[in-house]
N, C-alpha and C positions, 0 to 999 in steps of 0.2 A: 957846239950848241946845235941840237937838232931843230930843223924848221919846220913850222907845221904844214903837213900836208896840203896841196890848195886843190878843192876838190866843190863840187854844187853839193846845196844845201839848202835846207829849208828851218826859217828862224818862225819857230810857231809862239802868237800871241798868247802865251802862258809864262809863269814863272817857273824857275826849278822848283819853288815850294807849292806847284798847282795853282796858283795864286789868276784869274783872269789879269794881264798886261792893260794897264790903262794910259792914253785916252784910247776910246774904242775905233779911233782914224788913225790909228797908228803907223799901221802895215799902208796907207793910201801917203801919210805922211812922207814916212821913209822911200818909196818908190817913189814919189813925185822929186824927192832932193837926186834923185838918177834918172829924171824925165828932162826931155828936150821938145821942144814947139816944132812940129813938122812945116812940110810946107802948105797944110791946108790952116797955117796961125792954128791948129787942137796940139794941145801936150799930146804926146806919145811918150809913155812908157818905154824904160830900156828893154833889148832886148832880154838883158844879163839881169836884170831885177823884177819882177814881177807880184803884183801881189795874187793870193790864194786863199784858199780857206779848207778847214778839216771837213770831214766826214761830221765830227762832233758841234759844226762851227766855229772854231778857234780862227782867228784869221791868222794869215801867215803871209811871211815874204817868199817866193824862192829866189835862189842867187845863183846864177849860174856859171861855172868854175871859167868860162872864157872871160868872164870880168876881170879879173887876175891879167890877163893877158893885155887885153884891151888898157885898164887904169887900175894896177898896183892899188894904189892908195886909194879908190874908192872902195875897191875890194878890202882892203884893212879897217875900211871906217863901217863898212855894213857885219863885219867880223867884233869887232867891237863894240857897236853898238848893242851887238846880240849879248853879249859877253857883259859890258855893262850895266845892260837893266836885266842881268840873269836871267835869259831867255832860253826856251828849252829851241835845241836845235839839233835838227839829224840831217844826217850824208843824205845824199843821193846819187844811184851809178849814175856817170855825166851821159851814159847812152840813153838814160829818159829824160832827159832834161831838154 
């Protein structure tokens, strides 16, 4: 059984049928379930999850392939998440990430 490649990516706020992804906090959702409370008490965002946005506005998460490294299984569950609510998602070489 081949594995899939573990590689940075980016899960864009669309559906594969164009569809805009709802709720519109989505992408702030999903990064905060991979944020931690620094030492000034503010959430900080991970480094390995990040939210973004298009050119077009589409929000978007990026993932960054050393998540894999750091937490397996959180890197599985932002994998699937994308996967589950049929989200359009594209690579990114890990040297711009």
């Amino acid at each position: 059984m081949n594995q899939p490649k573990i590689q940075s990516f980016v899960i864009i706020g669309r559906t594969q049928d164009g569809k805009t992804f709802r709720p519109s906090d989505w992408a702030d959702r999903l990064c905060g379930t991979m944020s931690a409370f620094g030492h000034d008490n503010r959430v900080k965002y991970s480094l390995y999850v990040r939210p973004g946005c298009t050119l077009t506005g589409h929000k978007t998460v990026i993932v960054d392939a050393k998540l894999h490294q750091a937490h397996p299984l959180a890197y599985q569950f932002v994998v699937d998440f994308a996967r589950d609510n049929q989200l359009q998602v594209e690579p990114i070489d890990d040297d711009k990430v």
